[in-house]
N, C-alpha and C positions, 0 to 999 in steps of 0.2 A: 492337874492344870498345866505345869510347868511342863510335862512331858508334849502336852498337844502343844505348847509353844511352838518345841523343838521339833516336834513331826512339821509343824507347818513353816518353819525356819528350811528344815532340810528340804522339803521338796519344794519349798519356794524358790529356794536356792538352786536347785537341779531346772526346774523350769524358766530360770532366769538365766541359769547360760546355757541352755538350749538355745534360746528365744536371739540371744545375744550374737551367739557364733552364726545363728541363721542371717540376722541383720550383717555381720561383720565381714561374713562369707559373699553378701549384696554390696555392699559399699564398698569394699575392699579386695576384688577380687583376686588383685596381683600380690596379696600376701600367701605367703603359705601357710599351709590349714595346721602346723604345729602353733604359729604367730597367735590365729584366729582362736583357739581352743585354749588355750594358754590364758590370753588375755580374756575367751569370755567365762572360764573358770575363777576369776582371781578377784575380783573385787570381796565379795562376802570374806574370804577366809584372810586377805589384806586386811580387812577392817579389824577382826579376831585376833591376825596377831599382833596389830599396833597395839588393842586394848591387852594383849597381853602383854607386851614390852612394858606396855607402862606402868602395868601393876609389878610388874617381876622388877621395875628399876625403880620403882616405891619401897617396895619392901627391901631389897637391896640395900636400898640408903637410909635406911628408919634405923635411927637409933635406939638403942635397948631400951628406954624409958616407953617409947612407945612400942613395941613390942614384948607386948605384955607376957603372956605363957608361951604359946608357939606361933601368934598372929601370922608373924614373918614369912615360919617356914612354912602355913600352911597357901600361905598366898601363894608362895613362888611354888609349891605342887602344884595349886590350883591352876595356876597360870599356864604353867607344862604342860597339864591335862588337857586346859583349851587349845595351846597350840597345835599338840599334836592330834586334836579333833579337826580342830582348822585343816590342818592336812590332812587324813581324812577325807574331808568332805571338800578341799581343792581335787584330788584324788580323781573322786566320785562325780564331781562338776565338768572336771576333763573327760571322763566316760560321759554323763548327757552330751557337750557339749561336739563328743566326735558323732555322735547318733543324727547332729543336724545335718539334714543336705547341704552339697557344696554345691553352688549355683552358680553357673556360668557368668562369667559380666558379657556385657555388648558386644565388647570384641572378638572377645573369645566364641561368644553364639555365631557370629559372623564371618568369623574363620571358619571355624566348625563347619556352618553352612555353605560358603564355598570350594570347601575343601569336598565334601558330599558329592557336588554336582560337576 
């Protein structure tokens, strides 16, 4: 069960910045398309590794009483392992996210088309 979370986390994740650099590439179009990919890659794995900071600076600061046998140091692996999945799948989010078209804005259609004729 936990596995099909994560199938449907990943490629929710890849079809959300697809979705996103295609919006970002329409409303945005004077950004440059590393700007675009970047930012529509980065939210999901921002989230991952704030929730890792904060456990890795949880158990950092836990005093030994509450760090019972290895609590601590199994946190701050665990934590590692997510972030560098985060990465990972920031990674993989910048591949969907260059696969979107880049869409002309107005002006640019405009030029385009006078320059044409």
């Amino acid at each position: 069960m936990f596995a099909l979370i994560l199938l449907v986390a990943f490629v929710g994740h890849l079809l959300f910045s697809f979705m996103f650099a295609r919006r970002l590439s329409r409303t945005a179009p004077h950004w440059s398309r590393v700007r675009v990919i970047a930012l529509a890659a980065l939210p999901l794995p921002l989230i991952i590794w704030g929730l890792c900071g904060w456990a890795a600076l949880r158990a950092a600061t836990a005093s030994p009483v509450q760090c019972l046998i290895d609590d601590c140091g199994m946190t701050l692996v665990a934590s590692t392992y997510a972030a560098l999945t985060a990465l990972v799948l920031f990674v993989l989010g910048c591949g969907a996210a260059a696969l979107a078209p880049r869409s002309k804005g107005k002006a640019q259609a405009a030029d385009a088309r006078s320059d044409s004729e």
